[in-house]
N, C-alpha and C positions, 0 to 999 in steps of 0.2 A: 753195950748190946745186952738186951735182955732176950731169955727163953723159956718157954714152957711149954712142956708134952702132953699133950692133949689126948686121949681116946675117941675114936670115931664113933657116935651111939645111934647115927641115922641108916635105920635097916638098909639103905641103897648104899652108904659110902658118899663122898664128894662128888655127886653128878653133877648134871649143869645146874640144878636149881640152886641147891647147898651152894654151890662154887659162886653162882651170880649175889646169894647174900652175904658170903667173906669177902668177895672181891669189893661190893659197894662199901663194906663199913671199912675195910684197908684203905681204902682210896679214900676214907675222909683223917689220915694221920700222913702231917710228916715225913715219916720215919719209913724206913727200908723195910719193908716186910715180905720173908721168906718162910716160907711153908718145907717141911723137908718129910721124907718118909723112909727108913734105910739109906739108901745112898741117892736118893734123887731127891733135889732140889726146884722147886718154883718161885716163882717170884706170887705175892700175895696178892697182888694187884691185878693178875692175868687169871682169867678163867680159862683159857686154854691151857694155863700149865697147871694149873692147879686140876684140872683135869687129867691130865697124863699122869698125874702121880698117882692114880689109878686105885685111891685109896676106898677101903670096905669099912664095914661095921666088924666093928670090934680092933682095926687099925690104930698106931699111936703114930702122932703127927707130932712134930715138933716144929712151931713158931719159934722166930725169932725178931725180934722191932729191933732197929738201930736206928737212932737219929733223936730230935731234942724231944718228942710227945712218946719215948718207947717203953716208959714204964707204965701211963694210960694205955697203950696200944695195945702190949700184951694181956696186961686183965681183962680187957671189953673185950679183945679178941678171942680168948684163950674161953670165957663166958659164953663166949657168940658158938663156936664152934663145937664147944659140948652140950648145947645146947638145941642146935637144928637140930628139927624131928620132919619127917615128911609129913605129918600129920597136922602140922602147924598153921 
């Protein structure tokens, strides 16, 4: 299992838009992918819970891949994520 803590830099937080382009690039790995914030956990592939973790700007996220693609998973992921901007 690999992980890495992420900052949230998109002024909304994880709304639906942000959530629909983490959820499509997780769904193209493998690997178990879980989004967590303090003590709630999603699974990476659901925009609905990745939605509930109700995360803002300025938030730290912590991914985590588990499975045989989770060390590509986390870089591209962990990239993808500090990376949406709504302005994009």
């Amino acid at each position: 299992m690999r992980s890495q803590v992420v900052k949230i830099k998109n002024k909304v937080g994880l709304h639906a838009r942000p959530a629909a382009i983490f959820v499509k690039k997780s769904r193209e790995y493998e690997s178990d992918i879980i989004l967590k914030k303090e003590m709630q956990e999603a699974n990476g592939k659901s925009i609905i819970g990745i939605m509930a973790l109700g995360a803002h700007q300025d938030d730290e996220i912590t991914i985590l891949a588990k499975g045989l693609d989770e060390d590509v998973a986390i870089v591209e992921l962990s990239e993808l994520l500090a990376s949406i901007d709504e302005d994009e």
